[in-house]
C-alpha positions in Angstrom: 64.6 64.6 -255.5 61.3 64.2 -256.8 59.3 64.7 -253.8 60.9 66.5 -250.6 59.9 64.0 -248.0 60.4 67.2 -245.4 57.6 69.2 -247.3 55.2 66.2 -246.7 52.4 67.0 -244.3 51.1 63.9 -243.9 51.4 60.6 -245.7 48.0 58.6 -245.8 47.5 55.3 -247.1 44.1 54.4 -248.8 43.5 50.7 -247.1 41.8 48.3 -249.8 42.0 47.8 -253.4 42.2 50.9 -255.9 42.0 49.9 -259.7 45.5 50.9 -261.0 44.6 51.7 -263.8 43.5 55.1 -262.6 45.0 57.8 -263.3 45.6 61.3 -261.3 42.3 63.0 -261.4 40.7 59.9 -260.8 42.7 58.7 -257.9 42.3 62.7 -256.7 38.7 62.1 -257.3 38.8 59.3 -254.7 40.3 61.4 -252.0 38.2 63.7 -252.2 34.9 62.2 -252.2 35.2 58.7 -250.4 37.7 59.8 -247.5 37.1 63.7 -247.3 40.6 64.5 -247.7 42.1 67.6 -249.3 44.3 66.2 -252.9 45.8 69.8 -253.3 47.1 69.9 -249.3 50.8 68.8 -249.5 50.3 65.0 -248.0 51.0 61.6 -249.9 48.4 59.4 -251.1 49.3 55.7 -251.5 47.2 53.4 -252.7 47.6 49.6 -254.0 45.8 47.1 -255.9 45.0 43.4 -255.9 48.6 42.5 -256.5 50.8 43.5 -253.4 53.7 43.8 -255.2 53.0 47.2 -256.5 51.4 50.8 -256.0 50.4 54.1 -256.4 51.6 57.4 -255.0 50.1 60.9 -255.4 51.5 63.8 -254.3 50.8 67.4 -254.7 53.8 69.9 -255.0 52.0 73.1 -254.8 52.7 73.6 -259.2 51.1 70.2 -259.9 50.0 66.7 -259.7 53.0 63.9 -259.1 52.0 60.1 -259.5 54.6 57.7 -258.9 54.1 54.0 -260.0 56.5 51.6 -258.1 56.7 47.7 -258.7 58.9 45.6 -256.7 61.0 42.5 -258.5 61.3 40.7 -254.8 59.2 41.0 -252.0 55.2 42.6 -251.4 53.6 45.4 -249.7 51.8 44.5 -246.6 48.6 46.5 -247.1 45.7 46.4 -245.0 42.9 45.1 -247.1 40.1 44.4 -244.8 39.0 48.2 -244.7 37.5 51.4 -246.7 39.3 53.6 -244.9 42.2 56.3 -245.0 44.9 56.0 -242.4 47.5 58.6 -241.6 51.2 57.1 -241.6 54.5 58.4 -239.4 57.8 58.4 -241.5 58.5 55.4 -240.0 55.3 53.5 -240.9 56.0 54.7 -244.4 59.7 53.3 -244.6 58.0 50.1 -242.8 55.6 49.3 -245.7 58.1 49.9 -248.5 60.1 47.6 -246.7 58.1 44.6 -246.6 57.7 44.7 -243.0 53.7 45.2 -241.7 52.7 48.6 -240.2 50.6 46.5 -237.5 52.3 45.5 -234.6 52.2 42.0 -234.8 54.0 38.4 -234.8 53.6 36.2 -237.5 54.2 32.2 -236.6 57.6 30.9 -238.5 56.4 29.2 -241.5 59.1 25.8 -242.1 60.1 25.5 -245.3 58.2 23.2 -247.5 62.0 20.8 -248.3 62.7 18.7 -245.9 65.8 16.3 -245.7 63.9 13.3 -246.4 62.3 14.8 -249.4 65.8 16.3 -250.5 67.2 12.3 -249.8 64.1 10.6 -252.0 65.4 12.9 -254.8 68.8 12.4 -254.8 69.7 16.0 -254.1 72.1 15.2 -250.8 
């Protein structure tokens, strides 16, 4: 395995939007300086862009610098975007977020769908 989830110390995701394009020393860089955090401690970094349906991990080993770069076909990340701030994750907030589901505790209204029978009826498609 790539990274030993079990050797994690803590896993810590960057709230907001991180250009992407960045690479490790930058995304170190931003650890370091804007949240006070140590990059060389073993703890995962994981930050995302403007488009939720991708991000950014960074991960220290102890011999080096690991970024993983994950993009999902279905489905988006709900990232808190409404903060500069670095917040620590459990293991279960972590498997949460890379499900789809929201680390919040919260309940989201049922949206209906847009079809309805009448507009399926109009279009023939009944």
């Amino acid at each position: 395995m790539l990274i030993d989830l079990n050797r994690i110390t803590q896993i810590y995701l960057v709230c907001g939007k991180t250009d992407l394009r960045r690479g490790i020393d930058s995304l170190a860089t931003i650890v370091q300086d804007q949240f006070q955090l140590d990059p060389y401690c073993q703890n995962l970094y994981l930050f995302c862009g403007t488009r939720k349906d991708r991000f950014k991990a960074l991960y220290w080993d102890g011999d080096g610098f690991i970024l993983l770069y994950k993009r999902f076909e279905n489905g988006r990340l709900q990232w808190p975007t409404n903060e500069n701030a670095a917040k620590a994750l459990s293991n279960t907030q972590l498997i949460q977020l890379l499900t789809g589901w929201s680390i919040k505790s919260t309940v989201h209204p049922v949206v209906p769908p847009k079809k309805t029978l009448a507009n399926r009826e109009r279009s023939g498609k009944v």
